[in-house]
C-alpha positions in Angstrom: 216.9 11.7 163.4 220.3 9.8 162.6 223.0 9.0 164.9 225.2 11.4 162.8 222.7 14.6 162.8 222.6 13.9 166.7 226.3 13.8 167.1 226.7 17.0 165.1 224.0 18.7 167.2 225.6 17.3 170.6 228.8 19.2 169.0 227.4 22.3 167.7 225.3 22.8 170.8 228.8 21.5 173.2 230.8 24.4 171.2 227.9 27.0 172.5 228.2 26.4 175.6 232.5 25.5 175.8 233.7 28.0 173.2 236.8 27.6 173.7 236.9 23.8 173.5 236.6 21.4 171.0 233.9 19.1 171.3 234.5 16.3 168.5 237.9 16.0 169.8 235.7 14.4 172.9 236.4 10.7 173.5 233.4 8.2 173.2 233.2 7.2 176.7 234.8 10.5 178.3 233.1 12.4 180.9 231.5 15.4 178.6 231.5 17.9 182.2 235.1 17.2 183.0 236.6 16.6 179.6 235.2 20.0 178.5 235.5 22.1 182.1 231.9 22.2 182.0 230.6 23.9 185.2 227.0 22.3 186.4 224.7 25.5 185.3 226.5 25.3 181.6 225.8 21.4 181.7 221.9 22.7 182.4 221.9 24.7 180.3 222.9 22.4 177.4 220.6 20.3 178.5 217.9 22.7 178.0 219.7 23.6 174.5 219.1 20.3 173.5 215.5 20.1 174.3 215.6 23.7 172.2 217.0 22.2 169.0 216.1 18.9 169.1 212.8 18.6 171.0 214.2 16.2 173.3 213.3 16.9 177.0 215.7 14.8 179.4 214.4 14.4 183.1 216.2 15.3 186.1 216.7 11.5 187.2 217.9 10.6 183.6 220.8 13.0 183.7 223.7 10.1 184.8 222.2 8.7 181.6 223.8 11.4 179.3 227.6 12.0 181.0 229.7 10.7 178.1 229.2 11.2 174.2 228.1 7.7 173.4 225.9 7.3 176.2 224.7 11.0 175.0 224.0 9.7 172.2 222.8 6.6 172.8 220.0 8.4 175.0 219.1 10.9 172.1 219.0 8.3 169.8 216.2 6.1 171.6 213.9 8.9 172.8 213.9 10.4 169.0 212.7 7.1 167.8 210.5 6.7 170.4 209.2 10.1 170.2 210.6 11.8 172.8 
């Protein structure tokens, strides 16, 4: 998986759950809750969207790890090459 096809899953799964926002607008080191009015059961449930699409399951005590689109990515990026 490429650092592109996980940005553009991070955004199409973002819009699900923030319709009214626009995810790619998001700065790289922005908080992705607070930029995007994210409540805490929406940011779970992303989560679990993520694991869903990409087959990616992120841990409760690896959640800090994921706050802003590059570490997001970053994180997605290294477990897909390391097989999950």
């Amino acid at each position: 998986m490429t650092r592109e096809q996980i940005r553009s899953d991070i955004f199409e799964l973002l819009k699900k759950t923030a319709p009214e926002t626009d995810p790619t607008r998001l700065g790289p080191d922005e908080n992705i809750r607070e930029a995007l009015n994210i409540d805490s059961f929406d940011a779970l449930q992303f989560l679990v969207a993520i694991n869903e699409k990409m087959g990616i399951d992120i841990p409760e005590e690896d959640y800090g790890k994921t706050t802003t689109l590059k570490s997001l990515t970053d994180y997605l990026e290294l477990r897909s090459k390391a097989g999950n």
